[in-house]
C-alpha positions, 0 to 999 in steps of 0.5 A: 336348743344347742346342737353340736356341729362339727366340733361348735354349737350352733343355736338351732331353732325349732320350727313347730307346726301351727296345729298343736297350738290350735289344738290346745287353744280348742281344748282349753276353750272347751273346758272353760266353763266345764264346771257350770256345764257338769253342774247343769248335766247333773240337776238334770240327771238328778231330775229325772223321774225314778227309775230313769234317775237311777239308770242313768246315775249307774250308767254314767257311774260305770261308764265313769269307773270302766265298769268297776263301780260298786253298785251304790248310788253316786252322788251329786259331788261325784257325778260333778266331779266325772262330768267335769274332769272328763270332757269325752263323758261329759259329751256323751252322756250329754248326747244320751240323755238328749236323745233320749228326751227327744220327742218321738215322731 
């Protein structure tokens, strides 16, 4: 980026730390994929046996709409489209309904 100097320009180059690179190389590995994985997240929501079903679908519909969420159940396209669009929801719902499948000791 050309920076003036004392009357000249002088072409002075920008030395960018490694990590920001590293850290959008992570990202975009994470989200390679995230499709078949929100697709996959939501057969299992979608799987559960009532009433468990349905908590979970108007958990993950409030968490995915700050808690502004009408109240009806969602639908598949929109669960795929919350889990797929938000990696952070996708994790943690992950992380709740495999702990909550987890077999008690």
């Amino acid at each position: 980026m050309p920076v003036k100097n004392e009357r000249t320009f002088e072409m002075q180059q920008e030395i960018a730390p490694a990590w920001p690179s590293l850290l959008l190389a992570f990202i975009r590995e994470e989200w390679t994929g995230m499709g078949g994985k929100a697709k996959s997240l939501t057969d299992t929501l979608f799987s559960l046996e009532e009433p468990w079903r349905g908590r979970f679908l108007d958990l993950v519909a409030n968490m995915a709409t700050s808690w502004t969420w009408d109240g009806k159940r969602p639908t598949r396209k929109e669960m795929m489209a919350w889990l797929s669009a938000d990696l952070e929801l996708y994790r943690e719902v992950k992380q709740l309904l495999e702990t909550w499948r987890r077999p008690r000791k």
